[in-house]
C-alpha positions in Angstrom: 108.7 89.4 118.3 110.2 91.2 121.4 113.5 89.3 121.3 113.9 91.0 117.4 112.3 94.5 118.5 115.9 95.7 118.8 116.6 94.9 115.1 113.7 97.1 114.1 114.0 100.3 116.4 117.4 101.5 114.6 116.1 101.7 111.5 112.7 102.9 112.9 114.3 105.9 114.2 116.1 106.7 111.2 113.5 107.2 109.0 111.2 108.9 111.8 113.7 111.0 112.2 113.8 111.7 108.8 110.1 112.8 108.6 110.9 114.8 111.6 113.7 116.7 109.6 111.7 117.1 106.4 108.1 117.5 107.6 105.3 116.4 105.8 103.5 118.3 103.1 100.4 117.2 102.3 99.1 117.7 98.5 96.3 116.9 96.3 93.5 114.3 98.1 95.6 114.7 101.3 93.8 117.8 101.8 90.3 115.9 100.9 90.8 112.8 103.0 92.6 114.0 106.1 91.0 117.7 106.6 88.0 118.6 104.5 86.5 115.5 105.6 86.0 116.6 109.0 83.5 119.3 107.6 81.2 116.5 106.9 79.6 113.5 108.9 81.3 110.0 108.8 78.0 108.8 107.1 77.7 110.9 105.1 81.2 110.5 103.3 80.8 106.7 103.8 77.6 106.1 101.8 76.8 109.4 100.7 80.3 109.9 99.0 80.6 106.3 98.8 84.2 105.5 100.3 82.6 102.4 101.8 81.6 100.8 98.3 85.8 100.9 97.2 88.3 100.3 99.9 86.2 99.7 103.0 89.2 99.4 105.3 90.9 102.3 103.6 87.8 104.6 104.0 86.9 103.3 107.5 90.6 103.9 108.3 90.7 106.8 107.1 87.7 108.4 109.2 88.1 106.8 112.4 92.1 106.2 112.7 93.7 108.6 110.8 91.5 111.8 111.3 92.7 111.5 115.2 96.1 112.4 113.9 97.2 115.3 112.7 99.2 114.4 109.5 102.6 113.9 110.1 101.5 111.8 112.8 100.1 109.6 111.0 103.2 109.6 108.2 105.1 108.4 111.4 102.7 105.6 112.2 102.7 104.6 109.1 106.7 104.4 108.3 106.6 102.2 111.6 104.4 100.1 110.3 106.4 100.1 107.0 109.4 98.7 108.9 108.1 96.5 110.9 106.4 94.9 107.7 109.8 94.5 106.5 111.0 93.1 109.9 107.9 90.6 109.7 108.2 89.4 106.0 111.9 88.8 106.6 111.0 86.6 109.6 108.7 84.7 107.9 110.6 84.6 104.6 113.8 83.0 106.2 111.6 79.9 107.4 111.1 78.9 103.4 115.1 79.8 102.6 114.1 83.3 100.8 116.2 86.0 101.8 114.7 89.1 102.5 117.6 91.7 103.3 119.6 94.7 102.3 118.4 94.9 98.6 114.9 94.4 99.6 115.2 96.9 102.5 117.0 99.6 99.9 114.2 99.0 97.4 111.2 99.1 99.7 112.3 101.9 102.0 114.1 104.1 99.4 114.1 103.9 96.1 112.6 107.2 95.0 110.0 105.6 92.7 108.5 104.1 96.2 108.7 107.2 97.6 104.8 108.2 96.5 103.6 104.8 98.0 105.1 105.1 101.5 105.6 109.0 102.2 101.8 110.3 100.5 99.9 109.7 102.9 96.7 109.5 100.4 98.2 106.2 98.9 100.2 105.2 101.8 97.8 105.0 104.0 96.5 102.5 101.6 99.5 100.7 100.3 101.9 100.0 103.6 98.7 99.7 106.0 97.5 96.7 103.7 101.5 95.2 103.1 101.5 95.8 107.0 97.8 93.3 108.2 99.4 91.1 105.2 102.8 90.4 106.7 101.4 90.2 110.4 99.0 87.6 108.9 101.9 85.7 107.9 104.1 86.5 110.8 101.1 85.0 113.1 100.4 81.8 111.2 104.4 81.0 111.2 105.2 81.7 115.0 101.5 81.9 117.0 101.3 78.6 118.6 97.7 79.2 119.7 95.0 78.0 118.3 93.4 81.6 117.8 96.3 81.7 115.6 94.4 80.8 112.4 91.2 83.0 113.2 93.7 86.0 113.9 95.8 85.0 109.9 92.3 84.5 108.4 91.1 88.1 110.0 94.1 89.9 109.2 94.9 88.7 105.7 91.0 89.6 104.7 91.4 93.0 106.5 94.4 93.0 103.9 92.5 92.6 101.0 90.3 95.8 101.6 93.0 98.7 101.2 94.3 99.0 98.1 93.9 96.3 94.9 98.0 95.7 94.4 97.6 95.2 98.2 95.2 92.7 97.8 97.0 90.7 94.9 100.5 91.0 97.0 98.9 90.0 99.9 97.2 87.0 97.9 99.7 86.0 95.7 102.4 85.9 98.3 100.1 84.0 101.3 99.5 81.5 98.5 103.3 80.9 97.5 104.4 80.8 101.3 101.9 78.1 102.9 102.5 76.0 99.6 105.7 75.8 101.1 104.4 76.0 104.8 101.2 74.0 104.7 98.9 73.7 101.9 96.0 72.7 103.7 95.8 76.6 104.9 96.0 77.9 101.5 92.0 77.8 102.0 92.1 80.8 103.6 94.0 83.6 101.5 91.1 82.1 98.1 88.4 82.2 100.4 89.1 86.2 101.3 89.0 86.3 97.8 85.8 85.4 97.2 84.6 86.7 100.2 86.1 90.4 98.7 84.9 89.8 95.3 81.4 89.0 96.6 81.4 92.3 98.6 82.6 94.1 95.7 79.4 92.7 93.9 77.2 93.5 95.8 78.5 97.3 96.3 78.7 97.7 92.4 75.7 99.3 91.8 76.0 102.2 94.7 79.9 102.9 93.9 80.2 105.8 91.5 83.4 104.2 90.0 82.4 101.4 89.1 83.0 102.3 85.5 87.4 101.5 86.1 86.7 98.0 86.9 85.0 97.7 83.1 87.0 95.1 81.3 89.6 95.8 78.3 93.2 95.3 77.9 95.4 97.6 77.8 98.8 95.5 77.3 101.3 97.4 75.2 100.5 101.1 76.4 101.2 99.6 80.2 104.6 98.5 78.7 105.3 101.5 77.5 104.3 103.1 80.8 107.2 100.3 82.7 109.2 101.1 80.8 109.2 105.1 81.0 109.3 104.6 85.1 112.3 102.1 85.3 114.6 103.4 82.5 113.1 107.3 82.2 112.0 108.4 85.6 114.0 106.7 88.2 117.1 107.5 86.2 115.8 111.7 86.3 115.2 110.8 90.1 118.6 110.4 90.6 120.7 112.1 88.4 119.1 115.2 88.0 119.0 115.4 91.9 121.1 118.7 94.3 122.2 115.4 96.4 123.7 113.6 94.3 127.6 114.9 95.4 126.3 113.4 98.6 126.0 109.5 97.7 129.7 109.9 97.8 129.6 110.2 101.2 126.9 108.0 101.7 128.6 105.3 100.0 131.6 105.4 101.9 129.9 105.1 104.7 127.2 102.2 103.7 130.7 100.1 102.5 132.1 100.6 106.0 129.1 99.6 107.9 127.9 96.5 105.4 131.6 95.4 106.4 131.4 95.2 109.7 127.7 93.5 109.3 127.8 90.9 106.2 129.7 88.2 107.1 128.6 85.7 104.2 128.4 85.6 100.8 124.4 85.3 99.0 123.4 82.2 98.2 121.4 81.8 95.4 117.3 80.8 95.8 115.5 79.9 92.9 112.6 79.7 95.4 113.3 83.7 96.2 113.9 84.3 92.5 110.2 83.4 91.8 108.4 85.1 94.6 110.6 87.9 93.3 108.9 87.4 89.9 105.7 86.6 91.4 105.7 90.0 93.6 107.1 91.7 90.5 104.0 90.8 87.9 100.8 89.7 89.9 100.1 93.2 90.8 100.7 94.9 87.6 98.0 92.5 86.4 94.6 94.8 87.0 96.2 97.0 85.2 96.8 95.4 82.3 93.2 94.0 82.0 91.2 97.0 83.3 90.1 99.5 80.2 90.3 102.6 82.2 93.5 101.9 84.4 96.7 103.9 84.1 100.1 103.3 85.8 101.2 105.3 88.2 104.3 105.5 90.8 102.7 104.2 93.6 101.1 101.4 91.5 104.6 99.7 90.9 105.6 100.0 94.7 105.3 95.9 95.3 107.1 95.5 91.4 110.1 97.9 92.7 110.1 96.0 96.0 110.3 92.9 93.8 113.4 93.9 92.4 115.2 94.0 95.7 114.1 90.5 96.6 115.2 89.3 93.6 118.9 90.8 94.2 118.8 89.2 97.9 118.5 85.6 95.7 121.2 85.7 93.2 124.6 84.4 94.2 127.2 87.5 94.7 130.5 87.3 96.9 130.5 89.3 100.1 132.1 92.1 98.3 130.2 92.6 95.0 127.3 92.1 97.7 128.2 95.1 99.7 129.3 97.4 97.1 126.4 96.8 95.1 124.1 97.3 98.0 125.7 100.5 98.7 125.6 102.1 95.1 122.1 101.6 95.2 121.3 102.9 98.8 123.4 106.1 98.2 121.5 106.6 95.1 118.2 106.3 96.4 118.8 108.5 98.8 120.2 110.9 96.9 117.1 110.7 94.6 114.9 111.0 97.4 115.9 113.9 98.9 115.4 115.4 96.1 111.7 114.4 95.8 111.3 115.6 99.5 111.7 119.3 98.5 109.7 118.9 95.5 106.2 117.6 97.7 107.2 120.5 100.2 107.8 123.2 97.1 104.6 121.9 95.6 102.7 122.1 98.8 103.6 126.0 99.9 102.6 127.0 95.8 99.3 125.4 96.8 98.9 126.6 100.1 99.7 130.3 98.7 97.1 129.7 95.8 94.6 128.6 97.6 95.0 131.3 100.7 94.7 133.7 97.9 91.8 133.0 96.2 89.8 132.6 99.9 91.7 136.1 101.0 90.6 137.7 97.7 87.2 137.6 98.9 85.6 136.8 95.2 84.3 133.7 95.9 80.6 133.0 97.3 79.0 129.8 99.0 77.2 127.6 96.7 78.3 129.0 93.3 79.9 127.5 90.3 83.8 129.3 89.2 86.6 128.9 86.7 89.9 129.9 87.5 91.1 131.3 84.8 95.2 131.1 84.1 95.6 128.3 86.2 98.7 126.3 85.0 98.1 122.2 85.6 101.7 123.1 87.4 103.9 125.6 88.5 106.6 123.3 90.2 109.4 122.3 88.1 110.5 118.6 89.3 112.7 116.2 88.4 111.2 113.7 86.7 107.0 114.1 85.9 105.0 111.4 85.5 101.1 111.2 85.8 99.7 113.1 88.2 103.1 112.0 90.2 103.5 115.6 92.5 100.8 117.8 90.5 99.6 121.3 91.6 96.1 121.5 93.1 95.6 123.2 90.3 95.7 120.1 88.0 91.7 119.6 88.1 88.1 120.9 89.9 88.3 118.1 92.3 91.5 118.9 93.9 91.3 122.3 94.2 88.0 122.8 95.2 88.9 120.1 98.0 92.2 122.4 98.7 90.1 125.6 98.9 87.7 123.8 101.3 89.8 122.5 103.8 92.0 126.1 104.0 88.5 127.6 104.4 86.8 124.9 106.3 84.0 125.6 104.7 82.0 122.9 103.1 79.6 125.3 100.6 82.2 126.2 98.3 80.4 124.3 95.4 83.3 124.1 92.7 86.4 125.6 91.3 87.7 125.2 87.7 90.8 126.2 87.0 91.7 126.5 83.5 94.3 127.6 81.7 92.5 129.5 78.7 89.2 131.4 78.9 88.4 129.8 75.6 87.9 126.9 77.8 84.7 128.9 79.8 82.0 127.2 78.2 79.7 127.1 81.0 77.8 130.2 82.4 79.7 130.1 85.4 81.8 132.9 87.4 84.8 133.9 86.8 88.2 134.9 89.0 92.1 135.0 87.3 94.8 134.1 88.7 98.4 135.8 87.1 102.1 134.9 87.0 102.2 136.0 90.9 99.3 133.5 92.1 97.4 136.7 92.8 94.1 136.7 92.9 91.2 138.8 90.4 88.1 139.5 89.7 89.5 141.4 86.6 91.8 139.8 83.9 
């Protein structure tokens, strides 16, 4: 590892750097997980709450890791680990002939779809930690030459398994398809984390509150409908309808020059790549499409997008349709991703103005029930909506009420609905408007 540490510190810097530049605006459960939680006691949000019954590692993670960091901190941790996760799987790729390179790089790192999965720190925090104890579990069990070698894969690929569900199927799937190549003997270990996960999940079933989403019933065709909107409707509004998009000129230009001076070779085609490309690509779509109350969202096709730059790294092209492809797609990406980056940050200041207003305005009391009336679902206009992909606070109770709480830091703020019509009132509760200049009333 220390030999190749100045392989991964260039790009490192570059996209801390970036994050540096653009900030980091938190919005939605950002404001739950990493700031109205501190209003509480860990055990109290572990079994109380219940973040330990879903996602242990996440929610333990998530109270004694990133809670020491103040958020953009920890959006820099986590791009590290991002990169060297890349670094690690290319490593360990390269031993079975699969080429993990500048299409997987531009996929994983940029693409704009990704951008939810590695920059929101609510779902990356989830997704790259558990990619990241995945790939050093891999990178340890192909160079450790200690014995503690095996103890250390088998700790870090279950660890793996307890973030985020298309985190644990990658992180399956792909251990599996590697020591079949490696040594099969080992691939022991990735199905006994299984069953060792599944057991735990089991057993927490009847204290998790959710426990409703993993009900069974497929949902095949809407799913496909879903794909298909996100590869052919959204990334496409990513990109072209982005104020960046004069500069992938220049960015082109300058990706040809520098994939010159770097690519010596021409890609060789690896059917072996090909399939753990379509392997990466499907497996963790699967919950989705068996689960009766799953929906697709971005950051649930972050290992399928990946997938497609593996898959280019594996098909023969010369040097040059190599490098100008690569390029094209890396100045796009970035392009579209700019973009996105002053979307989160107009998104976040409407919420932070919102929700400074309503605690300002003085018409809210601890431990009572509101609607907000006139609240829009959003006020942002962005490029390409999808889900809840960049939503207002405003979007439901939860995330407001979380919002209005950690702006407050006050925990007795019982719950804010905003609606949009006061037709929609049909509770006795209290009442405040908001109007067209996010100004609080008591008064319509």
């Amino acid at each position: 590892m220390k030999k190749h540490i100045y392989k991964i510190l260039p790009l490192s810097f570059l996209l801390i750097l970036k994050n540096l530049i653009f900030g980091y605006f938190p919005i939605l459960d950002d404001h739950i997980q990493y700031s109205a939680y501190s209003l509480y006691t860990k055990k109290y949000i572990l079994f109380t709450v219940g973040t330990i019954y879903k996602r242990p590692a996440a929610a333990i993670f998530d109270l004694f890791v990133w809670q020491n960091f103040k958020m953009p901190v920890s959006v820099i941790i986590i791009t590290v680990m991002l990169v060297f996760s890349l670094f690690m799987l290319k490593e360990v790729f390269k031993t079975v002939n699969i080429t993990i390179g500048i299409f997987s790089g531009a996929f994983m790192l940029f693409c704009p779809l990704n951008l939810e999965a590695v920059y929101w720190l609510s779902a990356s925090s989830r997704i790259v930690t558990g990619l990241f104890f995945c790939t050093l579990s891999l990178y340890i069990i192909t160079f450790s030459k200690r014995k503690i070698g095996i103890f250390a894969f088998w700790f870090f690929n279950l660890l793996s398994y307890l973030f985020y569900e298309q985190a644990l199927i990658f992180s399956c799937v792909t251990t599996v398809f590697f020591l079949f190549f490696k040594n099969k003997k080992l691939t022991a270990i990735p199905i006994l984390n299984i069953v060792l996960t599944g057991g735990y999940y089991i057993i927490c079933a009847p204290f998790d509150r959710f426990s409703a989403r993993a009900e069974i019933g497929f949902k095949i065709f809407p799913h496909i409908k879903s794909l298909a909107e996100i590869f052919f409707s959204v990334l496409p509004k990513m990109i072209f309808k982005s104020k960046y998009l004069i500069l992938s000129i220049i960015i082109f230009a300058v990706s040809i020059f520098v994939l010159h001076k770097f690519r010596k070779e021409n890609q060789n085609k690896s059917f072996s790549g090909i399939i753990c490309a379509l392997l990466v690509f499907v497996c963790p779509l699967l919950p989705h499409f068996i689960l009766k109350n799953s929906y697709l969202s971005l950051r649930s096709t972050f290992f399928s997008v990946t997938a497609l730059g593996i898959f280019l790294d594996n098909i023969t092209l010369s040097k040059r349709t190599a490098n100008t492809v690569s390029a094209l797609v890396l100045s796009l990406f970035l392009a579209g991703s700019a973009s996105e980056f002053f979307e989160y940050k107009s998104v976040y200041e409407t919420d932070k103005t919102i929700c400074e207003n309503i605690i300002n305005s003085h018409l809210i009391e601890d431990n009572k029930m509101y609607y907000l009336i006139g609240a829009k679902r959003m006020y942002n206009n962005i490029n390409a909506p999808f889900a809840e992909h960049i939503l207002n606070v405003t979007q439901a109770d939860w995330s407001l009420t979380g919002a209005v709480r950690a702006y407050s830091h006050n925990k007795n703020i019982k719950r804010i609905i905003p609606i949009e019509n006061e037709s929609l009132a049909t509770q006795n509760y209290e009442k405040i408007y908001i109007d067209g200049n996010l100004e609080i009333k008591k008064y319509r």
